[in-house]
C-alpha positions as CSV (number, residue, x, y, z in Angstrom):
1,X,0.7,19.9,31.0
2,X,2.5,20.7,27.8
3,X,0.6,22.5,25.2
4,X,2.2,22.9,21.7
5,X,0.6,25.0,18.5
6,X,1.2,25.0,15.3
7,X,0.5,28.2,13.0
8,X,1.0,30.4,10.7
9,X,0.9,33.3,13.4
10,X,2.6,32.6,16.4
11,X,2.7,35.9,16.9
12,X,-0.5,36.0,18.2
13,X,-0.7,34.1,21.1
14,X,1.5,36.9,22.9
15,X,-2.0,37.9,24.5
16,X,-1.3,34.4,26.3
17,X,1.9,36.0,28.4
18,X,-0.6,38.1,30.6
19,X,-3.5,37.4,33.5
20,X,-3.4,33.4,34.9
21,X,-2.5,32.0,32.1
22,X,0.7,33.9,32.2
23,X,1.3,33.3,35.7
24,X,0.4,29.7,35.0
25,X,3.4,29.4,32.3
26,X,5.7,31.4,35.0
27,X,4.8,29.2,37.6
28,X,5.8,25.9,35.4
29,X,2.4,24.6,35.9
30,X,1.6,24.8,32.0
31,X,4.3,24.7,29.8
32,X,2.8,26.2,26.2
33,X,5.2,26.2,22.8
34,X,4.3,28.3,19.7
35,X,5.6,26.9,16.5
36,X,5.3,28.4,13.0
37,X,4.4,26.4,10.4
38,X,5.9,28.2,7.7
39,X,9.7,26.9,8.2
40,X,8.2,23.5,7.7
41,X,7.4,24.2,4.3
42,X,9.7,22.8,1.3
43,X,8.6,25.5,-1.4
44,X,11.1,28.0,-2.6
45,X,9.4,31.1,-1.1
46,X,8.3,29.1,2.0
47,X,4.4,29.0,1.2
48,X,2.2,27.0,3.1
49,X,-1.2,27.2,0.7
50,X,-2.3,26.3,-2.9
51,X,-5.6,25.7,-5.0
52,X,-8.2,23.0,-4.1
53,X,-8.2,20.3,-6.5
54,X,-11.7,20.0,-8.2
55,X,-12.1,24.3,-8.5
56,X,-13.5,26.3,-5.3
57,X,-13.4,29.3,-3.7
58,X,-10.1,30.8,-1.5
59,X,-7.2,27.9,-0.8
60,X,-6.1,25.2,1.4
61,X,-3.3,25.0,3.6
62,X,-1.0,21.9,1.8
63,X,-0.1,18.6,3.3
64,X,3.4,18.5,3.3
65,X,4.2,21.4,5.7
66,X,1.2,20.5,8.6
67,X,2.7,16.9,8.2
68,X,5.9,17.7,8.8
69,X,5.4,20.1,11.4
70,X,3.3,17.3,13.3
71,X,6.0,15.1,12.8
72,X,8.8,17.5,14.3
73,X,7.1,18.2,17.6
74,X,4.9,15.3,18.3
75,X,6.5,12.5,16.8
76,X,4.9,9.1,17.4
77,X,4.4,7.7,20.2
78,X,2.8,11.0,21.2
79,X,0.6,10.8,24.4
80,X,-2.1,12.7,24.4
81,X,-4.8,14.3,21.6
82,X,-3.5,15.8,18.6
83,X,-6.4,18.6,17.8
84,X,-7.3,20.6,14.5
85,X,-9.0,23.7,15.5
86,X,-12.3,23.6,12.7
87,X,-15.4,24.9,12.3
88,X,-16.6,21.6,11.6
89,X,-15.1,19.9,14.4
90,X,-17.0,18.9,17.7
91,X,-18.1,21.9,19.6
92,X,-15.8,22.8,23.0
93,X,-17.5,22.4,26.1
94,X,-16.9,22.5,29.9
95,X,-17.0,18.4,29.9
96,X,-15.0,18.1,26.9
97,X,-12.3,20.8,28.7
98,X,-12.2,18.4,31.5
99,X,-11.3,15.8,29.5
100,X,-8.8,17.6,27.6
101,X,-7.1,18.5,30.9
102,X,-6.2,15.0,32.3
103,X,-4.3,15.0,29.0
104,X,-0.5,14.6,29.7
105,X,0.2,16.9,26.1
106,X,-1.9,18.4,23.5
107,X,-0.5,19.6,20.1
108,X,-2.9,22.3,18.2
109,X,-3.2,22.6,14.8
110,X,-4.6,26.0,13.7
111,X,-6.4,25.8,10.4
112,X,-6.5,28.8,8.0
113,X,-8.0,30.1,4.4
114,X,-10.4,27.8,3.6
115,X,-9.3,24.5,5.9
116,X,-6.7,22.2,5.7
117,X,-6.0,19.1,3.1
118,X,-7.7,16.4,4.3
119,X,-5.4,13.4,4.4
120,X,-3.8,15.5,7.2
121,X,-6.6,15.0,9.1
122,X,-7.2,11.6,8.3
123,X,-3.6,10.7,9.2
124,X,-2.0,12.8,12.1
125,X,-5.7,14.3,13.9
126,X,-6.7,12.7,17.0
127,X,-9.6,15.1,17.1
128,X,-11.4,18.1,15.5
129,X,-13.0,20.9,18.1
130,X,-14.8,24.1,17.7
131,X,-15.8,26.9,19.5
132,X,-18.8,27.6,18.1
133,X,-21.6,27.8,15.2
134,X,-19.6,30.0,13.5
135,X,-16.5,31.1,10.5
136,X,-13.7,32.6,11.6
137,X,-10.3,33.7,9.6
138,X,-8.4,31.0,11.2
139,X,-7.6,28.8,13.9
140,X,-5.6,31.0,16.2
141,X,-8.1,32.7,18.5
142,X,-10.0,29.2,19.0
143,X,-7.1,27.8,19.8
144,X,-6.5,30.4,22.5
145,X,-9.8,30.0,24.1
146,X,-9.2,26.3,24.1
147,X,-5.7,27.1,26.0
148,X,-7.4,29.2,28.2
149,X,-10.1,27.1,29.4
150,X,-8.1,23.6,29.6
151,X,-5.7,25.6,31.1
152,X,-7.8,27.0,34.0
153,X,-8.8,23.3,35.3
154,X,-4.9,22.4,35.7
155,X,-4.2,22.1,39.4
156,X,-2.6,25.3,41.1
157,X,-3.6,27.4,38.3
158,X,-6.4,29.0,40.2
159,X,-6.1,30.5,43.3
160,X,-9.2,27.8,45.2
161,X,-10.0,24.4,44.1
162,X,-13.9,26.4,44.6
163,X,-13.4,28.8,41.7
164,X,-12.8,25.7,39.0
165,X,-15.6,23.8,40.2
166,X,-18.3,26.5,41.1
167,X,-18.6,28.2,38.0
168,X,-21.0,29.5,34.6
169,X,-20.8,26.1,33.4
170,X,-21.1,23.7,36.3
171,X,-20.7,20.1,37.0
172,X,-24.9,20.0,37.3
173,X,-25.4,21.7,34.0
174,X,-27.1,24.7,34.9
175,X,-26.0,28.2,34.5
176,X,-24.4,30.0,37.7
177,X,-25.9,32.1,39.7
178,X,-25.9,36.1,40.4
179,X,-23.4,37.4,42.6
180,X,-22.7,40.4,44.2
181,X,-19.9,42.4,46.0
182,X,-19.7,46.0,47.8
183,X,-21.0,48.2,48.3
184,X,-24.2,47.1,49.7
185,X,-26.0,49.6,48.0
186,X,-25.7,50.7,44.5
187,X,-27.5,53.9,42.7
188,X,-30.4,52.4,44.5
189,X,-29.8,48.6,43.7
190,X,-29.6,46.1,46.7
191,X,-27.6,43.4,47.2
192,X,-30.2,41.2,48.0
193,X,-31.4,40.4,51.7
194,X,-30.7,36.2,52.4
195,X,-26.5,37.1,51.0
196,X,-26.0,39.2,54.2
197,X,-27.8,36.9,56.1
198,X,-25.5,34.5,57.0
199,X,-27.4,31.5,56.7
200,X,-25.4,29.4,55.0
201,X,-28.2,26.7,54.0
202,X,-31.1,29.8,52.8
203,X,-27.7,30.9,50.9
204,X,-27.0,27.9,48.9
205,X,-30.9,27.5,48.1
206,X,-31.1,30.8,47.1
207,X,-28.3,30.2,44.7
208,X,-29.7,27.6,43.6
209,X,-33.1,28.7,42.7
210,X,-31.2,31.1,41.0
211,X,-29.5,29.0,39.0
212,X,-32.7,27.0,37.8
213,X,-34.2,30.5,36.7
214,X,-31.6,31.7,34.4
215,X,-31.0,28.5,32.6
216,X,-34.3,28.1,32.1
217,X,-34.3,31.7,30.8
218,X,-31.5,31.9,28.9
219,X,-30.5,27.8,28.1
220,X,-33.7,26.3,28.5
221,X,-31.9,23.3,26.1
222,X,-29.2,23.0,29.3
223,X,-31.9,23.1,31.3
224,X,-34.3,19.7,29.9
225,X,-30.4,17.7,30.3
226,X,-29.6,19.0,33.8
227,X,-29.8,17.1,36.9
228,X,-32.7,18.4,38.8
229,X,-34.9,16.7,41.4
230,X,-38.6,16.1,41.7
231,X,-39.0,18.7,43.9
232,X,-36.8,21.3,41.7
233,X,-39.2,20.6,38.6
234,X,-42.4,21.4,40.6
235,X,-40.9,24.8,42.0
236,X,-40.1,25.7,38.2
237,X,-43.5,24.9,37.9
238,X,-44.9,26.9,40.3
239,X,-42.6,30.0,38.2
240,X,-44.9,29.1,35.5
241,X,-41.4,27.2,33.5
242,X,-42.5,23.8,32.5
243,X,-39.9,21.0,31.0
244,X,-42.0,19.7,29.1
């Protein structure tokens, strides 16, 4: 996969040069370019920003830099999603990840000051995402998570097909569960008995019962959407955890 960014930092995304995203760029399984925006720009002193028509607070990056920028490295017919990185924008998840990673390319727009003029949305976005319910400075660290976690998905990139699929945010939409390495004994703390058993079935129901607990605890609204059985919803029951 090819990943290309556009911002006014490209500094920045040197954080992605270490760990397995790193190795993942060494290896030639993800190919990732950092442009800057700013040589893009046709004003004197190379500025990328002005004042909002209609009054407002802080400024807004301008269209004629983002466009041509867009233009430069994904020119049309571009395969694949072109993506604004805004607060407004649909929120990431694990499913939309997925998605994102059967993409052939993916160009990313980071926003900054107060967002971007909107006919460069309107024109040259395929799609707005978000990391969250909240404001940051700009578009570059969203953009890094989204890099990361697309990233992670892309075959060979991890070291077992296991560790993509059995994770926090599984294909069943419930949280993972604890787990638990040596020693077996910790200032007092267990590991707990049925992981040294060796059963492998009272293991995986374990895990699973575990699973069901802390979602319900902790994402109860992941929980009332997950795929659970009959039998599953009268042992959460029994816990005294009601979907209802």
């Amino acid at each position: 996969m090819r990943i290309d960014v556009l911002t006014l930092f490209p500094q920045m995304f040197s954080a992605l040069d270490a760990s397995v995203i790193g190795r993942a760029r060494q290896a030639a399984l993800l190919d990732l370019q950092v442009h800057d925006i700013r040589p893009y720009s046709k004003r004197k002193h190379k500025n990328t920003d002005d004042y909002p028509f209609g009054g407002g607070a802080g400024m807004l990056m301008m269209v004629q830099p983002l466009v041509d920028a867009i233009r430069s490295v994904a020119p049309r017919p571009f395969i694949g999603k072109r993506i604004l990185l805004s607060p407004r924008g649909q929120v990431l998840t694990q499913e939309l990840a997925q998605e994102l990673s059967r993409e052939e390319r993916l160009l990313l727009v980071c926003g900054h000051y107060e967002g971007v003029d909107e006919r460069v949305i309107e024109s040259h976005i395929d799609l707005e995402i978000s990391v969250g319910d909240y404001v940051l400075t700009g578009g570059e660290l969203p953009a890094m998570v989204l890099i990361d976690c697309v990233a992670r998905l892309l075959d060979g990139v991890l070291g077992s097909e296991e560790s993509a699929a059995d994770e926090s945010f599984s294909s069943d939409g419930l949280l993972e569960y604890p787990q638990y390495t040596r020693p077996r004994v910790f200032e007092g703390q267990e590991v707990p008995e049925v992981l040294l058993s060796g059963d492998h079935a009272r293991i995986q129901a374990w895990r699973r019962q575990q699973s069901l607990l802390l979602t319900a605890q902790r994402r109860p609204d992941m929980l009332r959407q997950a795929d659970i059985s009959a039998q599953e919803r009268q042992w959460l029951k029994e816990q005294g955890i009601s979907l209802d």
